[in-house]
C-alpha positions as CSV (number, residue, x, y, z in Angstrom):
1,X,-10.0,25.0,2.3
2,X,-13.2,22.9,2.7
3,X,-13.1,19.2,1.7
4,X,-14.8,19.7,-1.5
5,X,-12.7,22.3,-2.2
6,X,-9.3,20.0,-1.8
7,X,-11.4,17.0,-3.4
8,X,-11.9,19.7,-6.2
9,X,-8.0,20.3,-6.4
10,X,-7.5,17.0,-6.3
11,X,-9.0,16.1,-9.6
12,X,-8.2,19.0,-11.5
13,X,-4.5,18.0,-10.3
14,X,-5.4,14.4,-12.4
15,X,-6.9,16.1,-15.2
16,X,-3.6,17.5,-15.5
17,X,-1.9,14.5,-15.6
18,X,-4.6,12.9,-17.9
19,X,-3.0,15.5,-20.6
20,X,0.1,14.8,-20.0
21,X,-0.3,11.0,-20.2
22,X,-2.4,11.8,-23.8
23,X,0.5,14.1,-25.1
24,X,2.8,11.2,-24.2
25,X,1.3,9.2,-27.1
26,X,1.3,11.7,-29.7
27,X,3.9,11.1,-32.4
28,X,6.0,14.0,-31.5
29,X,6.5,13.1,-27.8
30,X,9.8,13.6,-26.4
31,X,10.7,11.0,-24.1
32,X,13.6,12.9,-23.3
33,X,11.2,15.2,-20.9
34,X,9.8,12.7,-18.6
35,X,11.6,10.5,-16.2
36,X,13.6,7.5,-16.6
37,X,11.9,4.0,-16.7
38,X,14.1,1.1,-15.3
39,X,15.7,-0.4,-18.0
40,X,16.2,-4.1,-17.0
41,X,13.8,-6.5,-15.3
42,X,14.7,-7.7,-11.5
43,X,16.5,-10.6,-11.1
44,X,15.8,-13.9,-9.2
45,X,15.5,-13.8,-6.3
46,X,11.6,-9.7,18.1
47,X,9.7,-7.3,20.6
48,X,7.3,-5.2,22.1
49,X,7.5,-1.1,22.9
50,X,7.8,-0.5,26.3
51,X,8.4,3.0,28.9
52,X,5.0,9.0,-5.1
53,X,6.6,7.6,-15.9
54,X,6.6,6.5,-18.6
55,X,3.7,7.1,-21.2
56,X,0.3,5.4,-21.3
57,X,-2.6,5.2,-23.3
58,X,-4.7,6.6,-20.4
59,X,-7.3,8.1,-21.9
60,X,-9.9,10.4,-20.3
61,X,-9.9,8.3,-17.2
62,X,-12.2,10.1,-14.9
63,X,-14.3,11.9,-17.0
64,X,-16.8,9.1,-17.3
65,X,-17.2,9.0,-13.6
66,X,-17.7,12.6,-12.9
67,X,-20.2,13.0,-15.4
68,X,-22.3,10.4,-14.5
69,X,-14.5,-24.6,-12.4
70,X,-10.7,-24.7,-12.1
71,X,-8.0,-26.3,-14.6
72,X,-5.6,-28.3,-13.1
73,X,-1.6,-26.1,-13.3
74,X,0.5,-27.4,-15.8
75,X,4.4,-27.2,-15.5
76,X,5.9,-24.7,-16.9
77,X,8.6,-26.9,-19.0
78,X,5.1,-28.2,-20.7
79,X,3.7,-24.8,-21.4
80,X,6.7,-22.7,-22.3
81,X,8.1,-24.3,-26.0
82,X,4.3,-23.7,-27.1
83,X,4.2,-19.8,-26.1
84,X,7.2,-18.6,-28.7
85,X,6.2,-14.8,-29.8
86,X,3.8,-12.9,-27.8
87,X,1.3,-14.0,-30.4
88,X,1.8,-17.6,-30.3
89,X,0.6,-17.5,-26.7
90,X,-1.8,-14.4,-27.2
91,X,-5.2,-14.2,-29.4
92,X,-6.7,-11.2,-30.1
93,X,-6.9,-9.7,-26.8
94,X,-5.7,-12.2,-24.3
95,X,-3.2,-15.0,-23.2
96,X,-4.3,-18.4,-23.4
97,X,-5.1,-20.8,-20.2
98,X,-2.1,-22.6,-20.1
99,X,-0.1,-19.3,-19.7
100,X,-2.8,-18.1,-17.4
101,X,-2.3,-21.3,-15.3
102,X,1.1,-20.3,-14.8
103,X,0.6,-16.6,-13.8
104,X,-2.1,-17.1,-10.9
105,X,0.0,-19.3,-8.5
106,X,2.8,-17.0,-8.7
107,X,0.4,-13.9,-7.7
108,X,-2.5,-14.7,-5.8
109,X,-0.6,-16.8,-2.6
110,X,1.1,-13.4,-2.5
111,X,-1.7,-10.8,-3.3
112,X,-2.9,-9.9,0.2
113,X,0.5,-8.4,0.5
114,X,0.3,-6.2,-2.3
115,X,-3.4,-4.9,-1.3
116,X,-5.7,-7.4,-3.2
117,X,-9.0,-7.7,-1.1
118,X,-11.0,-9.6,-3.4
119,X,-11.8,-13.3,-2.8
120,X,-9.2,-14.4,-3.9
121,X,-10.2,-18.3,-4.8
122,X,-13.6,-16.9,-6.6
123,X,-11.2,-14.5,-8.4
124,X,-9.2,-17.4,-9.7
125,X,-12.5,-19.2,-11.2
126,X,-13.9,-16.2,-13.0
127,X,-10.6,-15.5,-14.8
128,X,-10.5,-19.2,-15.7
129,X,-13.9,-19.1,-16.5
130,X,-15.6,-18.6,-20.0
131,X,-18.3,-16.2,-19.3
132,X,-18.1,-14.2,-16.1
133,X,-14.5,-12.8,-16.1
134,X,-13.3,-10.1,-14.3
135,X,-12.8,-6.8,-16.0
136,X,-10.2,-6.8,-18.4
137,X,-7.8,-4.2,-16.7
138,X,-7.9,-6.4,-13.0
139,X,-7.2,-9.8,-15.1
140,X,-4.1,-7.9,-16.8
141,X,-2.9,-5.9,-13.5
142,X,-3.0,-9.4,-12.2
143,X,-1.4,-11.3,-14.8
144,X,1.3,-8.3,-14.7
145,X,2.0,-9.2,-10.9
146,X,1.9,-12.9,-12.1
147,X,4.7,-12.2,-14.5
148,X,6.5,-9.7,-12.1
149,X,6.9,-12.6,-9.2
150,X,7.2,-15.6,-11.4
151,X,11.2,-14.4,-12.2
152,X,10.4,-17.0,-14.8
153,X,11.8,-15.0,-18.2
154,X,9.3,-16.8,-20.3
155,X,6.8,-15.1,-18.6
156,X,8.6,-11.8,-17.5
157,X,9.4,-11.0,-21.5
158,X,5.5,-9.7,-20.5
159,X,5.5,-7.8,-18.3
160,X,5.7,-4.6,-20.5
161,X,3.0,-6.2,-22.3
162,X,0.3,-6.5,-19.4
163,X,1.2,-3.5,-18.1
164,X,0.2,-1.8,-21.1
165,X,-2.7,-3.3,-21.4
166,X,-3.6,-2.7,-17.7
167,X,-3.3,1.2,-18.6
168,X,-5.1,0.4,-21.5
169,X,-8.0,-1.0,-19.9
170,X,-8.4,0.8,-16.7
171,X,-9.0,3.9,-18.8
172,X,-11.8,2.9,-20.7
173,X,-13.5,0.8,-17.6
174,X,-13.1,4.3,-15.9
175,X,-14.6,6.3,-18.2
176,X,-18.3,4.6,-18.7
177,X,-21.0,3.8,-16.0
178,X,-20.2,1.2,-13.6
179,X,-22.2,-1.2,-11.2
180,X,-20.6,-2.2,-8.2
181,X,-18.8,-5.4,-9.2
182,X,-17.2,-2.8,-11.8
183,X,-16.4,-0.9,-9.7
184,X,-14.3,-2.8,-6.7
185,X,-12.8,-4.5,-10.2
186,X,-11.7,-1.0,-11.2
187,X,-10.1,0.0,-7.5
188,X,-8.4,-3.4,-7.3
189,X,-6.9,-3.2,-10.9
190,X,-5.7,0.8,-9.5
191,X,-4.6,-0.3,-6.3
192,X,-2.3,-3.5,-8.1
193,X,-1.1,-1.3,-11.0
194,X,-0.2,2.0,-8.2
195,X,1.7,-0.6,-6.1
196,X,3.8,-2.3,-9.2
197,X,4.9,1.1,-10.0
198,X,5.8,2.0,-6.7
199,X,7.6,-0.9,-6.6
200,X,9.6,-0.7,-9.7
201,X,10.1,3.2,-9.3
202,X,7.8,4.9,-11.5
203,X,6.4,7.2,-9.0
204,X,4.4,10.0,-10.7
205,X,2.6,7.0,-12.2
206,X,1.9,5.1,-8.8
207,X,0.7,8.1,-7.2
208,X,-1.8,8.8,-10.1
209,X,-3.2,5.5,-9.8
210,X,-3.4,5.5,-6.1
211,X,-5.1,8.7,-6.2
212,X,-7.4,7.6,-8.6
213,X,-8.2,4.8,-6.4
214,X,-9.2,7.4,-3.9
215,X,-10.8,9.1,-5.7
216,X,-13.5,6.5,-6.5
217,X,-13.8,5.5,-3.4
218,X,-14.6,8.7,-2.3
219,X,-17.2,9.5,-4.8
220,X,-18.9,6.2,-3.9
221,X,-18.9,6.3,-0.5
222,X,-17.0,3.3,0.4
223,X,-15.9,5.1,3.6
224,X,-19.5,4.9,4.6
225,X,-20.0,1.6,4.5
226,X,-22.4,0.3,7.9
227,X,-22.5,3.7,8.9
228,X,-24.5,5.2,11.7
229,X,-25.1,9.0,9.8
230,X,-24.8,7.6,5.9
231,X,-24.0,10.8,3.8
232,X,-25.3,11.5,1.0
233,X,-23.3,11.3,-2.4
234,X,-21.0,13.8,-3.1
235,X,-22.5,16.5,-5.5
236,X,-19.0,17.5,-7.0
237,X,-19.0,13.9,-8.4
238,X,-22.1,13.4,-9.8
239,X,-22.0,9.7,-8.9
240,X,-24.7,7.7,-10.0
241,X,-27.3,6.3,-7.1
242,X,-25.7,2.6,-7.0
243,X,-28.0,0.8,-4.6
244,X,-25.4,-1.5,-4.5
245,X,-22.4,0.5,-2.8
246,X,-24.8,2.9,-1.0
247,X,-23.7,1.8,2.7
248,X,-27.4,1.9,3.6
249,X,-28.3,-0.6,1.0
250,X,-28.0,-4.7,1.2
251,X,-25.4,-6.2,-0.3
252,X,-25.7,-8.6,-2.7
253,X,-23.7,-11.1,-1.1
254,X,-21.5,-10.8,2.9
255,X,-18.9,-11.4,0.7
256,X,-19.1,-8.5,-1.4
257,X,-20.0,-5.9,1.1
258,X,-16.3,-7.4,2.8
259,X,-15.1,-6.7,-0.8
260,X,-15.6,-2.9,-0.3
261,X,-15.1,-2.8,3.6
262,X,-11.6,-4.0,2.7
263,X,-11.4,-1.7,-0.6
264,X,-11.5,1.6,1.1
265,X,-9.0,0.0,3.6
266,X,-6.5,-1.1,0.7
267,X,-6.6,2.2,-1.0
268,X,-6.1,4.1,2.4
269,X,-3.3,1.8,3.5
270,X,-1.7,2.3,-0.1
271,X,-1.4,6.0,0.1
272,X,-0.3,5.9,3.3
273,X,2.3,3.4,2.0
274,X,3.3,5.6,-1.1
275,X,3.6,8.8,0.5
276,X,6.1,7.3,3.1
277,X,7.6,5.7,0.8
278,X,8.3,9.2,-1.3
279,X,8.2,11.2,1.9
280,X,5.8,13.7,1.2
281,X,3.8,13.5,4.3
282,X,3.2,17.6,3.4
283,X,1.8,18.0,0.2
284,X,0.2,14.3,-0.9
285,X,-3.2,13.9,-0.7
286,X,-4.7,11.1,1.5
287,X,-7.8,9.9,2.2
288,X,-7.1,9.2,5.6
289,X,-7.2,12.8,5.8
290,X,-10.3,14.3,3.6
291,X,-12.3,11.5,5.2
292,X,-10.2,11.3,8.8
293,X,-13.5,12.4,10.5
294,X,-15.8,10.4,8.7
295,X,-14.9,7.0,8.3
296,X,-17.3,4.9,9.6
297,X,-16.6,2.0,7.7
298,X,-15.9,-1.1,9.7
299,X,-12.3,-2.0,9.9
300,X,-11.4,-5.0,7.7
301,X,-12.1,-8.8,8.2
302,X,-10.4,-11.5,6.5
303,X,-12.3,-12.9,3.3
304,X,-13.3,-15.8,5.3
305,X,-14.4,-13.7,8.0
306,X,-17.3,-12.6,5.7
307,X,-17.9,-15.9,4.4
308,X,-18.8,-17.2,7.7
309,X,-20.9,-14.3,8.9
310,X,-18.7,-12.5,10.9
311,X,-20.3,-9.0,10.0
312,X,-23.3,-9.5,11.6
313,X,-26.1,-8.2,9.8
314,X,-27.5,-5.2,12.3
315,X,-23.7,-4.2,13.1
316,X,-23.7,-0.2,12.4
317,X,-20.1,2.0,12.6
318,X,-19.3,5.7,13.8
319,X,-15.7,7.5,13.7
320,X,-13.7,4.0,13.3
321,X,-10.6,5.8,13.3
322,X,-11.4,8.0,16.2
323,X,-12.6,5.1,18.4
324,X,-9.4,3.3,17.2
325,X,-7.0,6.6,18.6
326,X,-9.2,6.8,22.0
327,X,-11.2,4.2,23.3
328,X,-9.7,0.8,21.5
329,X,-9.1,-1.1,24.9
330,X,-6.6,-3.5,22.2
331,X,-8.4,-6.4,24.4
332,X,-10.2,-9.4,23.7
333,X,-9.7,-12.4,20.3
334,X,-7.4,-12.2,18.2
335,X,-7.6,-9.5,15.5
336,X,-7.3,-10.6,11.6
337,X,-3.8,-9.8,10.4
338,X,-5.5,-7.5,7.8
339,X,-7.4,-5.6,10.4
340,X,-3.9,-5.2,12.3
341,X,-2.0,-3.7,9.2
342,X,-4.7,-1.3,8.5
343,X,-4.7,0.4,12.0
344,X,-0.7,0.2,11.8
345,X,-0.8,1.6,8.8
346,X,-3.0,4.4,10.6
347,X,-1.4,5.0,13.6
348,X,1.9,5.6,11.2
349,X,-0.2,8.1,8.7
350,X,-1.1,9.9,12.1
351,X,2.3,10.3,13.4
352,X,4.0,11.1,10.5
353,X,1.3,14.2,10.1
354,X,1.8,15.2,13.2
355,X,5.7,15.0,13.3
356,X,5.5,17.7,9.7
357,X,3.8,19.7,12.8
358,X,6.9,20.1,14.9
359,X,8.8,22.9,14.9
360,X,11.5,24.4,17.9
361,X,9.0,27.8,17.5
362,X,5.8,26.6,18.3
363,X,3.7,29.0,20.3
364,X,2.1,28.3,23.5
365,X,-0.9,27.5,21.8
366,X,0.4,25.1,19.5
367,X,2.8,23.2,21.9
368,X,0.3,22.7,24.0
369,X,-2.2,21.0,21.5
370,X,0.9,19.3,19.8
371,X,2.4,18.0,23.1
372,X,-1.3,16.5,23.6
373,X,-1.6,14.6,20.5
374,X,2.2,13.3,21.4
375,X,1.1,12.2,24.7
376,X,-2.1,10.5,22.8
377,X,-0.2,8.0,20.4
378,X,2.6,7.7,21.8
379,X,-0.1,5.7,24.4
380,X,-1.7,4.5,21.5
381,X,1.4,3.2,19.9
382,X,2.6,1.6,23.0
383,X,-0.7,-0.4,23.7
384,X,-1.3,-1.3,20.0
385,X,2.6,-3.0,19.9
386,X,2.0,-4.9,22.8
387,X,-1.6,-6.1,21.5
388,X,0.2,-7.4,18.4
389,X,0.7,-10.8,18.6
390,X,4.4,-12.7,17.9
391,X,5.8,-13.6,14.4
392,X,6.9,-16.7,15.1
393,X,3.6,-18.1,15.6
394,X,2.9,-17.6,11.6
395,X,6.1,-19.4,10.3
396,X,4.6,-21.6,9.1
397,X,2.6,-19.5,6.7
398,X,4.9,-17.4,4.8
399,X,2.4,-14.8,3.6
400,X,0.9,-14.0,6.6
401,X,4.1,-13.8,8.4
402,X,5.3,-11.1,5.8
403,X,2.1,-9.5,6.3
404,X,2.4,-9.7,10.6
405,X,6.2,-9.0,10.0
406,X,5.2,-5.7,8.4
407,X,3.1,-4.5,10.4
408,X,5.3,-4.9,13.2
409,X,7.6,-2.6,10.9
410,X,4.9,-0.2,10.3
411,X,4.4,0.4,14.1
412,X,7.8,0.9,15.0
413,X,7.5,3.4,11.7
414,X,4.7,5.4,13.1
415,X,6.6,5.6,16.7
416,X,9.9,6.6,14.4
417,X,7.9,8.9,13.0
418,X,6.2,10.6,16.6
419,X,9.5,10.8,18.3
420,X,12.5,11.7,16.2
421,X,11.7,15.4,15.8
422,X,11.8,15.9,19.4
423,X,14.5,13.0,20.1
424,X,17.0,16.4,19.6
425,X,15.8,17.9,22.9
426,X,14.5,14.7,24.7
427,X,16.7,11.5,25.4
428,X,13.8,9.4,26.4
429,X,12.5,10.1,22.7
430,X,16.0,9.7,21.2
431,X,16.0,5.9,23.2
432,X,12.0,5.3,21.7
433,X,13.7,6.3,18.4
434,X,16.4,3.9,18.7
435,X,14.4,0.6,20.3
436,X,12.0,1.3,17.1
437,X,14.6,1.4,14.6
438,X,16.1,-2.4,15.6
439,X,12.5,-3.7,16.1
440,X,12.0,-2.8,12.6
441,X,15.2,-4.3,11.2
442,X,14.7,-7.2,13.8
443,X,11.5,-7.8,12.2
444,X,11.9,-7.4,8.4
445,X,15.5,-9.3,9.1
446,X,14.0,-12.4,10.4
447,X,14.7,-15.2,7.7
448,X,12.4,-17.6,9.0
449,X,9.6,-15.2,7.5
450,X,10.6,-16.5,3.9
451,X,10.5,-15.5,0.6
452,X,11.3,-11.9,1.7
453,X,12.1,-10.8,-1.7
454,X,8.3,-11.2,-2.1
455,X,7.5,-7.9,-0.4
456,X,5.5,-4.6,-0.7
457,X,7.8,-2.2,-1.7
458,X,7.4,-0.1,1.6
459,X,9.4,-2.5,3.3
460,X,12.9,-0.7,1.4
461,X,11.1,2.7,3.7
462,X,11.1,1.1,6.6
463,X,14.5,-0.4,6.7
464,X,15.8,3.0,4.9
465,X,14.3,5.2,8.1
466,X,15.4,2.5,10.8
467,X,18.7,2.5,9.0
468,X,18.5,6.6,9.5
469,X,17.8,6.4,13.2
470,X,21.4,4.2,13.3
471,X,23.2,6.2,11.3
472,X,21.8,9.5,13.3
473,X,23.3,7.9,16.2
474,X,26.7,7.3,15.1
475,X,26.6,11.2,13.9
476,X,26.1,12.0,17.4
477,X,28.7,9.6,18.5
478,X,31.0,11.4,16.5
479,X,30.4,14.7,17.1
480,X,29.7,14.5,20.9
481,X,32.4,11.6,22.0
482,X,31.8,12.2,25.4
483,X,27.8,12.2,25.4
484,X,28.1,8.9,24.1
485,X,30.8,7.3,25.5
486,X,29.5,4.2,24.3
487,X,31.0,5.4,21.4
488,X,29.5,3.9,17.8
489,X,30.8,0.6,16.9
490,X,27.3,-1.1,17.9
491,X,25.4,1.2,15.9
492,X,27.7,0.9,13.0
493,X,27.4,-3.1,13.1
494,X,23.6,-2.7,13.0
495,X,23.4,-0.3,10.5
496,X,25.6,-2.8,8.3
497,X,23.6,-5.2,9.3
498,X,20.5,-3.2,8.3
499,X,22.2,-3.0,4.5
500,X,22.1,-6.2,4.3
501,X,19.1,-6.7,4.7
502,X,17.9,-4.1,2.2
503,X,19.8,-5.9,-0.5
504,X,17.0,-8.9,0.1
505,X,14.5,-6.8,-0.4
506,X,16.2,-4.7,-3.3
507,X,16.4,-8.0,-5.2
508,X,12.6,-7.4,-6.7
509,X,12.5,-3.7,-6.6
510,X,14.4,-1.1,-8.3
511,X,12.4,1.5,-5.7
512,X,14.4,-0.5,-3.0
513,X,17.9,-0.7,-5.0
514,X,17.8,2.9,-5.5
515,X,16.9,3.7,-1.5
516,X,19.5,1.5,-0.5
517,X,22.0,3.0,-3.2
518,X,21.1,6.9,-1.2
519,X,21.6,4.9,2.0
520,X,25.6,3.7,1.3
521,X,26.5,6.9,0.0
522,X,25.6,8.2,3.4
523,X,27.1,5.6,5.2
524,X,30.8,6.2,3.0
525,X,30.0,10.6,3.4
526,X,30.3,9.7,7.1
């Protein structure tokens, strides 16, 4: 199947959905045939490697595209006894300042985490603003995480509110023309709804979102940005010629052309994020792989990166991803944390296709090329975990040590991911396999990260596969005594250990609850 073709696929497969979403509005829906929504609201809340709903007023959401100064905060004790009913602290269309005031601080010191790459401080003056506001689905997507985090329950007796809203919005912002400010407003509000779903476990919804995400960043060639061999815009997509996004045109600003550069980053890391999350490394579609040949988009900088002219104007891309898998020498300054998390987040999409490769009857053939791309990131991996510089050197920045924290977790993932289909037959992969699984509960355990309640959802994955490696282990321990004569009991401990620190994670996320719930009926089966 050629790219178009699967690109074709892909958005009849939303169509589809778009349908569905429409019939769920009509008066005679049956709620009774969809899934579940959560019920209740959440409640308050060391090493190197060595040797995928509930109803929405969607509307027709891609159809558009395919044819064609700040206040000071105010306490919430002051704010709250004005708010009362939603339309005390509502007008027509949205919530007043002194609610918004209360929203942004308990998002945007967070946001990087959950895959916001706009400026983040010019974001914060435009909502505040009176006449150059973001779009109307971002500010409500936003104020939805707002409400989410704050665990405040004046403000989360909204959440069900915004996210409406959200939906509401993102369908009709979709659906007519966009220029390019519109457009990285519409990825951001896809990429902040798809991971609020994930994290509260409405999955059909999150990967619609995310795919959607993908789907405009594919149209508009944001995986093209600073390219050496610029493409010209899909046909199948009928995308409009925006000067703007074209990678071969000026940006209006450095900052906004590190607006998109991190864009098509978010929405790859996302899906890579999603579909480990709901392991369907088989089926899902991922942009990592329509485009894995022709992403020449530079990998991400920090927003302040761009500000200070970083991205130097002449610099021009080929095969980032490829040059990232074979040549990256993992040398020289510091890399940006977000730069760091997107090739982790890489290196486990690769592995994780690979490992749905494996199989005890490959032919000749097949091993041969499989045993090659083994050999390739296991390398990779190895160099790219030693590169990564120490978590304890960001305690003292809570966000960024979640983020660094995570992407530790993410590379033990991805060499999880490369060895444990082969650990059966190979006890040098079984060890790998094991060292991974503590580094990721090592890291994700530490409490002087903070606030780790605060966390993209993937983070209930990774403790759930590292918790899968142990629990493997004391299987084998079990069935062959005298193989391991080491027996279980330090396994056992960990995995414990690992459960525990799930439930931190769980507190915020009824994703997480719900993995670690599969988990412990494992653990009590044994």
């Amino acid at each position: 199947m050629s790219r178009t073709q699967r690109l074709e696929h892909t958005v009849s497969r939303l169509q589809m959905r778009l349908k569905e979403l429409h019939a769920e509005k009509s008066p005679n829906y049956d709620a009774s045939s969809r899934l579940p929504t959560p019920s209740s609201p959440p409640s308050p809340r060391r090493s190197s490697f060595s040797g995928s709903s509930s109803g929405s007023d969607t509307g027709p959401l891609f159809l558009g595209f395919l044819s064609g100064s700040q206040s000071p905060p105010r306490s919430e004790s002051s704010v709250v006894p004005a708010l009362g009913s939603s339309s005390d602290c509502f007008d027509s269309n949205e919530p007043n300042f002194a609610m918004i005031d209360m929203l942004l601080p308990s998002f945007l010191p967070h946001a990087t985490q959950f895959g916001f790459f706009l400026h983040p401080h010019r974001f914060r003056d435009a909502v505040l603003s009176e006449d150059r506001r973001p779009s109307s689905a971002l500010r409500y997507a936003v104020y939805l995480w707002g409400a989410h985090l704050s665990q405040s329950p004046s403000l989360l007796c909204f959440e069900s509110v915004f996210l409406n809203r959200a939906r509401q919005h993102i369908s009709t912002e979709i659906s007519a023309d966009m220029h390019s400010t519109q457009l990285l407003h519409a990825i951001q509000a896809l990429v902040l709804l798809a991971t609020y779903l994930l994290r509260v476990k409405r999955l059909l919804e999150a990967e619609f979102y995310a795919n959607g995400a993908a789907t405009l960043v594919l149209g508009h060639h944001l995986h093209k940005i600073r390219s050496m061999h610029p493409a010209p815009p899909l046909p199948l997509l009928a995308v409009p010629d925006f000067t703007e996004v074209y990678p071969s045109a000026p940006s209006a600003s450095t900052v906004e052309e590190g607006e998109r550069i991190r864009a098509f980053w978010a929405v790859a890391c996302l899906q890579t994020h999603l579909n480990f999350s709901l392991n369907t490394a088989k089926s899902a579609f991922s942009i990592l792989d329509f485009a894995s040949g022709e992403i020449d988009t530079p990998w991400p900088l920090e927003i302040e990166d761009y500000e200070a002219g970083l991205l130097l104007p002449g610099y021009r891309v080929q095969d980032s991803i490829l040059h990232f898998l074979m040549e990256d020498p993992f040398q020289g300054p510091p890399s940006p944390l977000c730069m760091l998390h997107a090739k982790a987040s890489v290196l486990l999409h690769q592995t994780t296709r690979l490992g749905t490769s494996w199989s005890m009857d490959l032919g000749p053939q097949d091993l041969t090329a499989y045993t090659t791309a083994y050999s390739l990131l296991d390398r990779r991996i190895i160099a790219f975990w030693e590169s990564l510089p120490p978590i304890y050197g960001y305690y003292d920045d809570t966000s960024a040590a979640r983020t660094l924290a995570l992407t530790h977790a993410l590379t033990a993932a991805a060499a999880i991911r490369l060895h444990r289909s082969p650990a059966a037959l190979d006890t040098q992969a079984q060890g790998k396999c094991l060292f991974a699984a503590r580094a990721i509960l090592d890291c994700l355990g530490d409490v002087r990260v903070g606030a780790q309640a605060i966390a993209h959802p993937v983070a209930g994955a990774l403790c759930a596969l590292a918790c899968g490696v142990l629990l493997d282990e004391m299987i084998c321990a079990r069935v062959f005594p005298v193989t391991w004569e080491k027996g279980f009991g330090v396994e056992d401990t960990e995995l414990v250990t690992g459960m525990k620190i799930m439930e931190v994670y769980a507190a915020g996320s009824p994703l997480i609850q719900y993995q670690l719930l599969k988990l412990r009926e494992q653990y009590e089966a044994m």
